[in-house]
C-alpha positions in Angstrom: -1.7 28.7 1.8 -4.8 27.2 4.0 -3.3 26.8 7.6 -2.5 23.0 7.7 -4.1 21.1 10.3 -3.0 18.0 9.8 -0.6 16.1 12.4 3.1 17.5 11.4 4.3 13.7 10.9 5.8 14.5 8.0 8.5 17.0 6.5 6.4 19.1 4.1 7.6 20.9 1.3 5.0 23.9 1.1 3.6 22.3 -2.2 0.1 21.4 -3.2 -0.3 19.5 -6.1 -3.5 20.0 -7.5 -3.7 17.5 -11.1 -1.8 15.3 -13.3 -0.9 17.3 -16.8 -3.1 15.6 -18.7 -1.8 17.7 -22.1 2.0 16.5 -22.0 0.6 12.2 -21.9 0.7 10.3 -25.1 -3.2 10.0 -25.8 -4.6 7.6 -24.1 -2.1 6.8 -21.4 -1.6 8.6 -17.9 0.8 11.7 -17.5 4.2 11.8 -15.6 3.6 15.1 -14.7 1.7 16.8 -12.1 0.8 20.7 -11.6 0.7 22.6 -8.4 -1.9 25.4 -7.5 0.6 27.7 -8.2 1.1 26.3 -12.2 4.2 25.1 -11.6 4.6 21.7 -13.9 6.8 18.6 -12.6 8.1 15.4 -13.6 6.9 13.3 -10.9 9.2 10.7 -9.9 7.8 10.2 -6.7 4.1 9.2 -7.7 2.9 8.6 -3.9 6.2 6.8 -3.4 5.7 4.0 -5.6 2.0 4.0 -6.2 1.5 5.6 -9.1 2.4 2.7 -12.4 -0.1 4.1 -14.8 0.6 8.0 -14.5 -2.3 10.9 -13.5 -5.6 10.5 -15.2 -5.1 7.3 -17.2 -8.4 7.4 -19.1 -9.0 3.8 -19.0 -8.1 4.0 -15.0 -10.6 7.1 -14.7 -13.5 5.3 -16.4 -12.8 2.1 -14.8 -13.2 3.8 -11.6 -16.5 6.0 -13.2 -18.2 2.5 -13.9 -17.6 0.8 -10.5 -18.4 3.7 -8.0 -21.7 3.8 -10.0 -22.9 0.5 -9.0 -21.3 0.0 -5.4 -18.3 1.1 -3.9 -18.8 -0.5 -0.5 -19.7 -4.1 1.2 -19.3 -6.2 4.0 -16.3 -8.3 4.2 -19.0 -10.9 4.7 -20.4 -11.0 1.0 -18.5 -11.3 -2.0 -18.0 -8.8 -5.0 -17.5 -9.5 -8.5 -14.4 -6.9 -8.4 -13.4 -8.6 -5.1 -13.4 -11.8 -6.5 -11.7 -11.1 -10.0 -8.8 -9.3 -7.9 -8.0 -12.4 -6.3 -8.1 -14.3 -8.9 -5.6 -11.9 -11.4 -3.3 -11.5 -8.1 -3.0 -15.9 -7.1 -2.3 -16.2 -11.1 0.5 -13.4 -10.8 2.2 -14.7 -7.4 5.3 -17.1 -7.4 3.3 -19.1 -5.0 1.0 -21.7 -6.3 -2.0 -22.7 -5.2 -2.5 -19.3 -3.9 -4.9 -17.9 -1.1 -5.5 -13.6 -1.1 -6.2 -12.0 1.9 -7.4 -8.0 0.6 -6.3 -5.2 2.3 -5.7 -1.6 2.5 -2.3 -0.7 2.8 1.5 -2.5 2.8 1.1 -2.0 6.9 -1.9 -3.5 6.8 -0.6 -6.7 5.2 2.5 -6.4 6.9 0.4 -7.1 10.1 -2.0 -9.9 8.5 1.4 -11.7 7.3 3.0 -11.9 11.0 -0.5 -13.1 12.4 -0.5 -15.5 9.8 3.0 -17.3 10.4 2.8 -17.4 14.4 -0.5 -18.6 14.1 1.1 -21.2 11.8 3.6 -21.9 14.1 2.4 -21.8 17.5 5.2 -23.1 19.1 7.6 -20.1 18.2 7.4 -17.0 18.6 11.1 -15.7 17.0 11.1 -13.9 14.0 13.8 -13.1 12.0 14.2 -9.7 9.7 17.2 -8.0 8.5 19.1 -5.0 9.7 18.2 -1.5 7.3 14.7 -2.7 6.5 11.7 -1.2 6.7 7.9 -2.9 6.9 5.8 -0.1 7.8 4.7 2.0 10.7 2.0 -0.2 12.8 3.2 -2.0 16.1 4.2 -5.3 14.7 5.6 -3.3 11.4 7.9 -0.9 13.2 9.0 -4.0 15.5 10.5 -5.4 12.0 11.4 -2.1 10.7 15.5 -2.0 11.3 15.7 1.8 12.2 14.9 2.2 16.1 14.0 5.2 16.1 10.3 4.5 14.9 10.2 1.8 17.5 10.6 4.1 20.7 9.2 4.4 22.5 6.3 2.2 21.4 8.0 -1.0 21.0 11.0 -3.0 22.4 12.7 -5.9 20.3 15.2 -8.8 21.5 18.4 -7.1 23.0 16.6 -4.1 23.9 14.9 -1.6 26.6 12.0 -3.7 28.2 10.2 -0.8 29.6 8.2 -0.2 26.8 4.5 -0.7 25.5 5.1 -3.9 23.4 7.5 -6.3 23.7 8.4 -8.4 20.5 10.7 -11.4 19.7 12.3 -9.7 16.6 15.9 -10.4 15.9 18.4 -9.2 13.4 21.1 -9.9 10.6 22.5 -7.8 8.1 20.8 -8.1 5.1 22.4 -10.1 2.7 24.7 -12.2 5.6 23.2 -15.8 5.3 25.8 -16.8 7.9 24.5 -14.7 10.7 20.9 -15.7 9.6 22.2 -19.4 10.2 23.9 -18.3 13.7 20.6 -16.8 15.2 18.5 -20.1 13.7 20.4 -22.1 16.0 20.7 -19.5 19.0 17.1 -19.8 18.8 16.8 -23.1 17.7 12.7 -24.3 17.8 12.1 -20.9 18.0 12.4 -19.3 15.0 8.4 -19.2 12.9 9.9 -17.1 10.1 12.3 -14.7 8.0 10.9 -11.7 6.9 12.7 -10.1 4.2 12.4 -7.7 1.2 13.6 -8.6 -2.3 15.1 -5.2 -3.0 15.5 -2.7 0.1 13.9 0.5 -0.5 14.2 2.9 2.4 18.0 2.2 2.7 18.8 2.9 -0.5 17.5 0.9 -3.6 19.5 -2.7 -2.7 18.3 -5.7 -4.2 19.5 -8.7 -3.0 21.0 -11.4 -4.4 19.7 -15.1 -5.9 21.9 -16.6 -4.2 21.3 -14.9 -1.1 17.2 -15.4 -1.5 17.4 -19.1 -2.4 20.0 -19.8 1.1 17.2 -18.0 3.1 14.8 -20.4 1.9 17.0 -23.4 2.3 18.2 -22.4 5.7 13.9 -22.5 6.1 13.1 -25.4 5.2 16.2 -26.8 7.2 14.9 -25.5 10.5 11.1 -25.6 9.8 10.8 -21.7 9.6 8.4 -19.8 7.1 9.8 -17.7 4.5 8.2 -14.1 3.8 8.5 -11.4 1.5 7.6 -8.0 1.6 7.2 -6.6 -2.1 5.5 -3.3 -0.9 7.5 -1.0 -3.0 9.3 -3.6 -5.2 6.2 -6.1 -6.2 3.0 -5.1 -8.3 5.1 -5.1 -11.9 8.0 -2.5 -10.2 10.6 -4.1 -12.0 9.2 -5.9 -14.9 7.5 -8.9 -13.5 4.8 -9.0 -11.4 6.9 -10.1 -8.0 10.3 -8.6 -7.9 11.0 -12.2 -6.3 10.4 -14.0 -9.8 12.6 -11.2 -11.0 15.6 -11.9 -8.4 15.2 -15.7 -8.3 12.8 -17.4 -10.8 9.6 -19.6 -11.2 10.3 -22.6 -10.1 7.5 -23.2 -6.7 10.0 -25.1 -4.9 11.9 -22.0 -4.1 9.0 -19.5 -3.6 8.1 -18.0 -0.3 5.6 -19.1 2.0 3.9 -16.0 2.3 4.3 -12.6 -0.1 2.6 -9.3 0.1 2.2 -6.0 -2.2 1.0 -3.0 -1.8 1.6 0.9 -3.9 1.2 -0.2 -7.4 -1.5 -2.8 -7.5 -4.3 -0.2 -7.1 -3.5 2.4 -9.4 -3.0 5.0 -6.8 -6.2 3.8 -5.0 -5.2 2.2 -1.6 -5.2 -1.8 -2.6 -2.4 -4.1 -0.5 -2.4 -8.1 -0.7 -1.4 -10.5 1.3 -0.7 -13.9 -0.4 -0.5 -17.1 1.0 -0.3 -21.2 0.6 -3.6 -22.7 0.7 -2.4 -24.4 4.0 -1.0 -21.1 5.5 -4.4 -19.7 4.6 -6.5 -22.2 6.1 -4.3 -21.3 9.6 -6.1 -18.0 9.6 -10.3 -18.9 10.7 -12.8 -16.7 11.1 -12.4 -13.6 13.0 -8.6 -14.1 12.9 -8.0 -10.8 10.9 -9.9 -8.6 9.2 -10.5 -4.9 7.7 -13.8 -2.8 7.6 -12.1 -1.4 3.7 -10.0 -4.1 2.9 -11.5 -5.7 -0.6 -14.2 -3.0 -1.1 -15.6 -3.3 -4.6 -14.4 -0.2 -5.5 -10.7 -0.1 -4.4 -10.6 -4.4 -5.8 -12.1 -2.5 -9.4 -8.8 -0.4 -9.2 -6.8 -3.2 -8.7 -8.2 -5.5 -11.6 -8.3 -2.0 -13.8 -4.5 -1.3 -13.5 -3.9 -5.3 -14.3 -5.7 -5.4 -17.0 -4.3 -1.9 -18.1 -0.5 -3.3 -17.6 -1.1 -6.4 -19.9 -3.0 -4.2 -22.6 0.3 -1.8 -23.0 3.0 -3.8 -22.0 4.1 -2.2 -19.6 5.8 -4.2 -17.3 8.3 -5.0 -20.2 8.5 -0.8 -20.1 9.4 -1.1 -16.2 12.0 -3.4 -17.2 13.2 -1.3 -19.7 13.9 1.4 -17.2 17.4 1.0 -15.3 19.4 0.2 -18.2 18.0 2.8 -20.3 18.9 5.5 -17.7 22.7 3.7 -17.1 22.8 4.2 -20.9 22.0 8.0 -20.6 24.1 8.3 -17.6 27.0 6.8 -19.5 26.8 9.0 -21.9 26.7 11.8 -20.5 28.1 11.1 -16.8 27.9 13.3 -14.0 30.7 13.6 -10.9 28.7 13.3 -8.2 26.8 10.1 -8.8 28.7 7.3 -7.5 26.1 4.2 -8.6 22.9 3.8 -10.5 21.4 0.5 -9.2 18.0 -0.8 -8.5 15.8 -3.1 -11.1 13.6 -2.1 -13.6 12.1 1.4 -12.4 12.9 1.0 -8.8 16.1 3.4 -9.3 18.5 4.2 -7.2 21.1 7.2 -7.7 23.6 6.9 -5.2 25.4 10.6 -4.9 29.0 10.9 -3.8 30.2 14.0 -1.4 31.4 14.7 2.1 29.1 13.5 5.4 27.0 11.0 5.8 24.4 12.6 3.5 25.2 14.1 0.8 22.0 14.1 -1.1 20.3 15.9 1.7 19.3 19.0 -0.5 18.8 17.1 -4.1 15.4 16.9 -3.3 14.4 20.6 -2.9 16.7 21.5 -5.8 15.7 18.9 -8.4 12.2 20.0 -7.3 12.9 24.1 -8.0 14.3 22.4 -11.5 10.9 20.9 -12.0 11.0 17.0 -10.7 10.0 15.6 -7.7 12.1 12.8 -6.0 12.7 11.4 -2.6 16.0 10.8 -1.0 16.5 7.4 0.8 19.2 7.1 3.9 20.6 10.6 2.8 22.6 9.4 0.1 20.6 8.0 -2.8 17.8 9.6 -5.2 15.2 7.4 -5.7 12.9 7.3 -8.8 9.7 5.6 -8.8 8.5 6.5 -12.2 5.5 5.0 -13.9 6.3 1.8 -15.6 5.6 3.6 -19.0 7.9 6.5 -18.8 10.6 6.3 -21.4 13.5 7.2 -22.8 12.4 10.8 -23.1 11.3 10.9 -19.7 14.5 9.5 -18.4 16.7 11.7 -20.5 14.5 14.5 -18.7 14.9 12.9 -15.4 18.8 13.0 -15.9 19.1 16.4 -16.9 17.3 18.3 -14.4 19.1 15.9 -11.6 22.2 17.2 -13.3 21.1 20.6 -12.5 20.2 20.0 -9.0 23.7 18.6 -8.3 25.4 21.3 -10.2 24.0 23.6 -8.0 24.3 22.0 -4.5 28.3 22.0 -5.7 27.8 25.3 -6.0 
């Protein structure tokens, strides 16, 4: 292998993958599969963690991608695009928000950051925000300040209740996710204070958790009692994940009196290209002038042609009813054919979680690195659960497949 330059930032697997296997796709749609330089085949289940809904080398994708990079691939934030423009447009008709305002960006950070700017510029008064304990909202400064897990905060950034002697110093406090009572207790210990609550529909990095209606509808209640915005980060979860196009219409419905104030996506909605969102009320929008926030590659043509290509492509072949289809079908296989370690399968549509059972506090440390000699790739969230990001179109097939070989990874860690 080349000598790897690259900063060691993460925990590398000694793999390259080289294509998407192009002969084991149904013609015309994009392949779960990948190949490595060394000709090994595998189901891939990670697909860039989450960013990968149409499978490798979806033709319509690839010459989607051929037509816009041969016109322009690149302009100033300043002008509009045709790709820009239509991108906007599919992603305010798709939000639970109405009336919606896009803001274009790059990456779920990226947004992540546009999102807080927005809601303290909205509030100027406060300067509290609320987010839940085990989350996780990315890896820039005001990201890792939400993100629960401290260690990606030090020693960059210090949060309410903690060391002050750091580089940044933010007004971030905490409640279990899922505890609208302790929600309500820091709303009044920082009564006028609080300008939002960040949370995500379904918890990815913990463990695959999606909360509960009743939970997402008090959050917005205890909101609009205490005059705080309500924001939701569908990252991993939004752009069709698990069957609709927000995870939040999924969770709690339709109806605009309980959406959020602000919403933002990320992973899927470019195909694989970077393409994030950030998605707003017209009057949260209008809080953010010019030269508030911007991005040099936010909204390029070419990245906003991905976005409107994968769209288009999950309307043509349905496949956000496929993504729905997911969970139950592999609780169905499971059932059938159950395995001893595997505590819970949870999650919605094909954001999966496979919770394993065993002795420590992480007993799916080696699932990935065995399901992978097997020939799949998955990740493993808070040591204990294998996640599955599929594309929305694998099936029943490709689940059944997916069970077996993690049967054969955990048949051979109990050996």
């Amino acid at each position: 292998m080349t000598t790897d330059l690259r900063w060691p930032t993460y925990p590398l697997r000694n793999t390259v993958l080289t294509e998407g296997v192009a002969e084991k796709a149904e013609p015309g749609r994009g392949s779960c599969y990948v190949r490595d330089t060394d000709g090994n085949v595998y189901l891939d289940a990670i697909g860039g963690i989450g960013c990968n809904p149409l499978g490798h080398g979806h033709p319509k994708f690839v010459a989607a991608m051929h037509e816009q990079l041969s016109r322009i691939a690149v302009a100033a934030r300043s002008f509009w695009t045709e790709p820009q423009l239509a991108l906007a447009a599919e992603i305010a008709k798709r939000s639970p928000i109405a009336d919606a305002r896009v803001f274009i960006g790059n990456t779920g950070t990226e947004v992540n950051e546009a999102a807080i700017k927005q809601v303290l510029r909205a509030r100027p008064d406060r300067d509290v925000i609320i987010a839940m304990e085990t989350a996780f909202h990315g890896r820039t400064l005001g990201s890792i300040a939400l993100t629960a897990n401290a260690k990606y905060r030090a020693p960059y950034v210090s949060c309410l209740g903690e060391p002050e002697n750091r580089f940044a110093r933010m007004n971030v406090a905490r409640a279990p996710f899922g505890d609208l009572d302790a929600i309500g207790k820091l709303m009044v210990q920082y009564k006028g204070r609080v300008a939002a609550v960040w949370v995500e529909p379904i918890q990815g990095e913990s463990g695959i958790y999606p909360a509960t209606r009743e939970f997402i509808v008090g959050l917005r209640e205890l909101c609009n009692e205490h005059g705080a915005l309500l924001a939701a980060d569908e990252i991993q979860c939004g752009a069709g994940r698990v069957g609709t196009f927000a995870a939040w219409s999924t969770i709690v419905g339709d109806d605009p009196d309980l959406a959020p104030d602000v919403i933002w996506f990320a992973k899927a909605l470019g195909g694989g290209l970077p393409v994030s969102a950030c998605v707003s009320t017209a009057a949260l929008a209008d809080s953010m002038g010019r030269g508030t926030h911007g991005s040099t590659f936010g909204g390029n043509p070419f990245a906003c042609a991905a976005g409107v290509a994968t769209l288009s492509i999950m309307d043509e072949e349905d496949l956000l009813a496929s993504a729905a289809a997911q969970l139950p079908t592999l609780q169905k296989i499971a059932g059938a054919n159950p395995h001893p370690r595997v505590k819970e399968i949870r999650g919605l549509g094909s954001m999966i979680g496979i919770e394993i059972n065993g002795e420590g506090d992480a007993p799916a440390a080696k699932i990935s690195g065995l399901a992978q000699k097997h020939g799949m790739l998955v990740t493993v969230c808070a040591g204990k659960t294998v996640r599955l990001l599929l594309p929305y179109g694998a099936g029943e097939s490709i689940l059944a497949e997916a069970w077996r070989i993690l049967g054969k990874a955990l048949d051979e860690d109990v050996a």
